[in-house]
C-alpha positions in Angstrom: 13.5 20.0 12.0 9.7 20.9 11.4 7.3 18.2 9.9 7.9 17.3 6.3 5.1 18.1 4.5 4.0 17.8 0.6 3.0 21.3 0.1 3.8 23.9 3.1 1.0 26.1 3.2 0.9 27.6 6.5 4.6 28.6 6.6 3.7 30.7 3.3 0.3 32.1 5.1 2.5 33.5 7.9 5.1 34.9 5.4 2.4 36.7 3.6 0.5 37.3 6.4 0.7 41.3 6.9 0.0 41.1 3.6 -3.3 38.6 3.3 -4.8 39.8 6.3 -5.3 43.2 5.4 -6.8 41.8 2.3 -9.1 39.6 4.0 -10.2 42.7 6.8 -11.1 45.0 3.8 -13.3 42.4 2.5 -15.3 41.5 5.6 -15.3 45.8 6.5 -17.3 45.9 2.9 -19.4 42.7 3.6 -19.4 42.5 -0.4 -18.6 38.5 -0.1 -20.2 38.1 -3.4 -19.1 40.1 -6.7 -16.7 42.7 -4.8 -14.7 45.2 -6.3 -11.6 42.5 -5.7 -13.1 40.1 -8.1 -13.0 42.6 -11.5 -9.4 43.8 -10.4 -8.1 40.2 -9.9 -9.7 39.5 -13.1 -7.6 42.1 -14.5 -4.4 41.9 -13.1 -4.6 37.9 -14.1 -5.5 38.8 -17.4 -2.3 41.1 -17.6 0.1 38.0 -16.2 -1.2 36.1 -18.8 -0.8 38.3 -21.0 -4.7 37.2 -22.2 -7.5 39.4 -23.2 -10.3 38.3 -21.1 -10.3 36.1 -17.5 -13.3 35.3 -16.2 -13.3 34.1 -12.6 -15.4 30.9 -11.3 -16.0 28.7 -8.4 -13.3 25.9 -9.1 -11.0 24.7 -11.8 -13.5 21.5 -13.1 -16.1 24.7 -13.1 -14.0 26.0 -15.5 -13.9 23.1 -17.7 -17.4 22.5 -18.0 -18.4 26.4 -18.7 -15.5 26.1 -21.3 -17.2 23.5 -23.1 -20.9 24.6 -22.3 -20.0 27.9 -24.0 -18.5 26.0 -27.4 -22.3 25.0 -27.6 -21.5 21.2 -28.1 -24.3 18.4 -28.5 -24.6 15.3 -26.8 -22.6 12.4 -28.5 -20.1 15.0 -29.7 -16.5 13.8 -29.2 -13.8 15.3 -27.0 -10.3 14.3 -27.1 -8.1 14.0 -24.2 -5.2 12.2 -22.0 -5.7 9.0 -20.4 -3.1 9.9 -17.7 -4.6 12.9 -15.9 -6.8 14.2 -12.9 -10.1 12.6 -13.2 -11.8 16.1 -13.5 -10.7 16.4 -17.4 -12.8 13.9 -18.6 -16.0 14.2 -15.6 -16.7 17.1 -17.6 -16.9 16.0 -20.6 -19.2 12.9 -19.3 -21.3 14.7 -17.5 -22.7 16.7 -20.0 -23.0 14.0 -22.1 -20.3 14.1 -24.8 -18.2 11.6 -25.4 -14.7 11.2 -23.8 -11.9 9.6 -25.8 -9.0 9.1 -24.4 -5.1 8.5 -26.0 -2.3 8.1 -24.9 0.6 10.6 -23.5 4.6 11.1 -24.5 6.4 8.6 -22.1 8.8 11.6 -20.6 7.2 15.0 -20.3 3.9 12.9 -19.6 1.6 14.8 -21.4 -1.0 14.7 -24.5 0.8 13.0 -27.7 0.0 14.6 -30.6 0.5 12.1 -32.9 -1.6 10.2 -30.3 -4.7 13.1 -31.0 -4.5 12.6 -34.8 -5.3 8.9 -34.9 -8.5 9.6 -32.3 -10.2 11.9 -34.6 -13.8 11.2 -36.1 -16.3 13.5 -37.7 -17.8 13.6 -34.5 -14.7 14.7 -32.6 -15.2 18.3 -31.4 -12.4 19.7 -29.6 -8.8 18.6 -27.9 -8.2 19.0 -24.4 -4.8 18.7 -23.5 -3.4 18.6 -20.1 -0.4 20.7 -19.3 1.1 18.2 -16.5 2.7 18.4 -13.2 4.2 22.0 -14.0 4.6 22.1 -18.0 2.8 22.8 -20.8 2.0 20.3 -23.5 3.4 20.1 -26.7 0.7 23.1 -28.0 2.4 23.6 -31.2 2.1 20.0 -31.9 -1.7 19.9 -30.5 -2.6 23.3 -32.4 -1.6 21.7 -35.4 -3.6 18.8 -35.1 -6.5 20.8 -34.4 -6.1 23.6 -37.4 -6.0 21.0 -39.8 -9.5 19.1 -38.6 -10.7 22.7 -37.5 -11.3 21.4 -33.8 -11.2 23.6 -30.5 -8.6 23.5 -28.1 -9.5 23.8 -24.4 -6.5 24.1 -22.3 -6.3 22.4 -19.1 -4.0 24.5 -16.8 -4.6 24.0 -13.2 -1.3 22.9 -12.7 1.1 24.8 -14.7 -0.3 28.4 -14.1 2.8 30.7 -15.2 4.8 28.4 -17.5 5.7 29.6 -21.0 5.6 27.6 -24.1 8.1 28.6 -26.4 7.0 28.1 -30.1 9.7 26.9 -32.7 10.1 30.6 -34.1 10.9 31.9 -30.7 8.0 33.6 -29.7 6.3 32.5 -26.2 3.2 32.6 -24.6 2.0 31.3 -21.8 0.3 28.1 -21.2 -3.5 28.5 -21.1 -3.7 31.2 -23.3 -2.6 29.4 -26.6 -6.0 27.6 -27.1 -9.0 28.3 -27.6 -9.7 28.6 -24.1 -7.8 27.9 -21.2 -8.9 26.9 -17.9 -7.2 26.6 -14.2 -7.7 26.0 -10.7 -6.6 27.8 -7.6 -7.3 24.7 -5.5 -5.0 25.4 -2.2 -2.2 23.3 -2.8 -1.6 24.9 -7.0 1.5 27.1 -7.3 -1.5 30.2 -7.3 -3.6 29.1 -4.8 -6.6 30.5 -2.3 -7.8 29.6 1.0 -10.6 27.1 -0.3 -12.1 26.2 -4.0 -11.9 28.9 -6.8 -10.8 28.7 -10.8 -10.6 30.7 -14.3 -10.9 31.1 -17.6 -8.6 32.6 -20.2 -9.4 33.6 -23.9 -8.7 35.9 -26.3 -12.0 36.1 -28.0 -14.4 38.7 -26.4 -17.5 37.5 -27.9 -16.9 34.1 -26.5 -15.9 35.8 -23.3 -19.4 37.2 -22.8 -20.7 34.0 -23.4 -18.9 32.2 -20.6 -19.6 35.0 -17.9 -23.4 34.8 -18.5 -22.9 31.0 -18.3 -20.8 31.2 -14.7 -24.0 34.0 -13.7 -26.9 31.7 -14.5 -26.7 32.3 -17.6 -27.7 36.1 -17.5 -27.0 39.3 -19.7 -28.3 41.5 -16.5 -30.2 40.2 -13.9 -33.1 38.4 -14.3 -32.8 38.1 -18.0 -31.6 34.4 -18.9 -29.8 34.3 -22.4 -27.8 31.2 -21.8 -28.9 27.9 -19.9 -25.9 29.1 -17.1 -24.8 27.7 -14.0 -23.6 29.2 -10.9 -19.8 29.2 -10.0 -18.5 32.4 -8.9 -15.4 33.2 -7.2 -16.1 34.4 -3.7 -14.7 38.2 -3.1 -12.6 37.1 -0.2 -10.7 34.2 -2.4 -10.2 37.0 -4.9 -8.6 39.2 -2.7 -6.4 36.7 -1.6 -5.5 35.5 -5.1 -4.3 39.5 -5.8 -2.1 39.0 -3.4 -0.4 36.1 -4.2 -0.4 36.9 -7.9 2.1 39.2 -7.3 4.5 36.5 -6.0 3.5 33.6 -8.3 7.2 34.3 -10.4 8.7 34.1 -6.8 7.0 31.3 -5.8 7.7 29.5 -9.5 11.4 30.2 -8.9 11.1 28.7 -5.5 9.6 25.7 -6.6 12.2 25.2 -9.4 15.3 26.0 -6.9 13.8 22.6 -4.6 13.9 20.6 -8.4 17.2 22.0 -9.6 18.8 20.5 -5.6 16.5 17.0 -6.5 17.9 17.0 -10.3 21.2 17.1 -8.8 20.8 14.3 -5.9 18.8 12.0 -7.9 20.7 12.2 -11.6 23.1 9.5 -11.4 20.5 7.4 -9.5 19.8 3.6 -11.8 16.6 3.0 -10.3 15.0 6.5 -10.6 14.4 8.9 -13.4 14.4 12.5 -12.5 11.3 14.9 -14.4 12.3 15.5 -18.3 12.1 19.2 -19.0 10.3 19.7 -22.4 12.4 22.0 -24.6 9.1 23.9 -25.7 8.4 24.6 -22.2 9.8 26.0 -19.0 8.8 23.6 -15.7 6.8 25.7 -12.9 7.0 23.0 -10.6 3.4 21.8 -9.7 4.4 18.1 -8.7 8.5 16.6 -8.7 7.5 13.6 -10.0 9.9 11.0 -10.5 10.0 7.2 -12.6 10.9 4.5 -9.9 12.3 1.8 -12.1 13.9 -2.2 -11.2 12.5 -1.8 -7.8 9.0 -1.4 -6.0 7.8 1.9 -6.2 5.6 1.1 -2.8 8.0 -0.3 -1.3 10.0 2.8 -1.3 6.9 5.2 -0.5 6.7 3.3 2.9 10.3 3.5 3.8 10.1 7.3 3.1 6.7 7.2 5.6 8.8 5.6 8.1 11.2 8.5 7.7 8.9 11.1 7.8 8.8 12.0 4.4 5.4 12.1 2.3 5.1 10.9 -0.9 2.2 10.9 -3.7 1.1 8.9 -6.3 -0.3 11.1 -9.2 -2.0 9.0 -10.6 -2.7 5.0 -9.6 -4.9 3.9 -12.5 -5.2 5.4 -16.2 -8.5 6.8 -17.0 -9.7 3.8 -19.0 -9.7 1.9 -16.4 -11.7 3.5 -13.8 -15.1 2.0 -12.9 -16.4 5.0 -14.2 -15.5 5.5 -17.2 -14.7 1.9 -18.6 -15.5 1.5 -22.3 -15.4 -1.5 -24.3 -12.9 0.2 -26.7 -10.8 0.4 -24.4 -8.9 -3.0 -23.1 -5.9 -3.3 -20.8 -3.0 -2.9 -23.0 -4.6 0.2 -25.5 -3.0 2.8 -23.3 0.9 1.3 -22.6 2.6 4.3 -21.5 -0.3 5.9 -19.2 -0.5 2.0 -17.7 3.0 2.0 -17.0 3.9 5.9 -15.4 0.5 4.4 -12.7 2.7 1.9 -11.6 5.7 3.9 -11.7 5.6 7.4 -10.5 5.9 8.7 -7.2 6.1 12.4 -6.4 8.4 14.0 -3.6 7.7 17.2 -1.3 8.1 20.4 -3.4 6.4 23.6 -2.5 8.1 27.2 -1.4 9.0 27.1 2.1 11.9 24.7 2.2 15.3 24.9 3.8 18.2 23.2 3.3 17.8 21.1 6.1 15.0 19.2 5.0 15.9 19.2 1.5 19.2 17.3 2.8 17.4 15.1 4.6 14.7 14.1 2.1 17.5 13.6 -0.8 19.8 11.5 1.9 16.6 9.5 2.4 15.8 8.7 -0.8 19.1 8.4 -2.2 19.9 5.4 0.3 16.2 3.8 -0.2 16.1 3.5 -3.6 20.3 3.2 -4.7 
């Protein structure tokens, strides 16, 4: 048996490799490493996935955020809301351009924004919602859009991690996550169920006006070149990244369905188990599959992450302290206790190997493991 790894990248490369390489030859023939022909087309063929008027490529998913909310034209001091249990990047964004982060609290199973959480954060300074759609599944956006209609806030979707889920709305009709808010963002970091071979990220909205905006914004702020409309940055998404993205777009259903196969065999080792609690799948959403990420309850969730290192087996933590109490963003409204269930999933989740390359054999073996660790 191969090395266990978390996410199996280079048995995927050499699966797609005919494939990939030709893609990556064509680009460095043409030499156009910046703003090549692959760029617009992967812009496009995204955009018809999605199922989303306009995508506008960047240089990396927390890129993405920030043009998002550069582009809503907000003021320093101006109040965005978002989850306390997430990836650091949701709320660096917001700090660093000088708006105000306020964090609350998530739903204790699917692990993502609550709602009812949002509505109590609001102020008549508060701008715009950004919830997180966690670990493979959207966020409860009907909930979330709600909220927002009624205080007439924006809603900036933060999708690096559930690219190709749908959200199912109560009167049936689906769309897929990013593409409900105002404007979605993702990431194609490496290890993301549509990922390239280094940084890259998007944008997704259905508002062509606003679309403009964010281009000139990722392009220094220009309406042609040399002509500044927009204080911009620059994040582009380089030609070669794009090329490989086309590629892989084409399997990202494939490699969803992959992904879900490795939870459905976990589901089914780890259900009965007393001292874990397998993912919740959110009625409103289908799971994608970004992270298997488990509850380790009655026993010490460490503890079992370094009997699973002696096995082999890699583990993760996503994530080992809330937001609120990072050095970074610390803030005096905000004492130990304010956000229980965020406090509790840091000291209680722990995420297994899932990604698209796995056999049987090591899926027996990592369930086995587990199983007798933790029963």
């Amino acid at each position: 048996m191969q090395e266990i790894r978390m996410v199996d990248l280079k048995t995927q490369y050499q699966r797609l490799k005919s494939e990939l390489d030709v893609a990556i030859a064509q680009v460095l023939e043409s030499t156009q490493f910046i703003k090549g022909p692959e760029v617009k087309r992967f812009e496009e063929n995204l955009a018809r996935y999605m199922g989303a008027k306009q995508v506008i490529a960047c240089a990396n998913g927390t890129d993405a955020l920030q043009i998002a909310m550069m582009a809503l034209g907000y003021e320093p001091g101006d109040e965005v809301i978002t989850a306390d249990f997430t990836y650091i990047a949701t709320a660096e964004v917001i700090a660093l351009l000088r708006l105000k982060p306020v964090l609350v609290d998530v739903n204790p199973e699917t692990f993502t924004i609550d709602p009812s959480a949002i509505e109590k954060a609001i102020t008549p300074k508060t701008r715009a919602i950004v919830p997180v759609h966690l670990f493979g599944q959207s966020a409860d956006m009907e909930g979330v859009m709600k909220v927002a209609k009624k205080h007439n806030l924006d809603v900036i979707e933060d999708n690096a991690q559930a690219i190709g889920a749908d959200y199912t709305f109560s009167d049936g009709r689906k769309q897929k996550a990013g593409t409900i808010g105002t404007i979605g963002t993702t990431s194609f970091f490496p290890s993301k169920n549509l990922g390239c071979f280094g940084d890259g990220g998007a944008l997704f909205t259905n508002d062509d006006a606003l679309a403009a905006k964010i281009r000139m914004i990722a392009n220094h702020g220009q309406s042609t070149q040399y002509i500044h409309d927009e204080i911009g940055v620059n994040s582009r998404l380089d030609t070669l990244q794009a090329a490989i993205l086309d590629i892989k777009l084409k399997y990202l259903n494939d490699f969803a369905a992959r992904r879900v196969k490795v939870a459905d065999y976990y589901d089914k080792a780890f259900g009965g188990l007393k001292n874990a609690q397998i993912p919740v799948r959110a009625p409103y959403s289908n799971h994608v599959f970004h992270q298997y990420t488990l509850k380790i309850k009655n026993i010490n969730r460490d503890e079992v992450r370094r009997k699973l290192a002696d096995k082999g087996i890699p583990s993760m933590i996503y994530y080992p302290l809330p937001m609120h109490v990072q050095k970074a963003y610390k803030d005096e409204r905000y004492k130990e206790g304010a956000f229980p269930v965020s406090e509790e999933l840091c000291k209680s989740v722990l995420s297994l190997p899932i990604h698209t390359e796995f056999n049987e054999e090591e899926l027996k073996y990592i369930a086995e493991t587990f199983i007798n660790i933790v029963k």
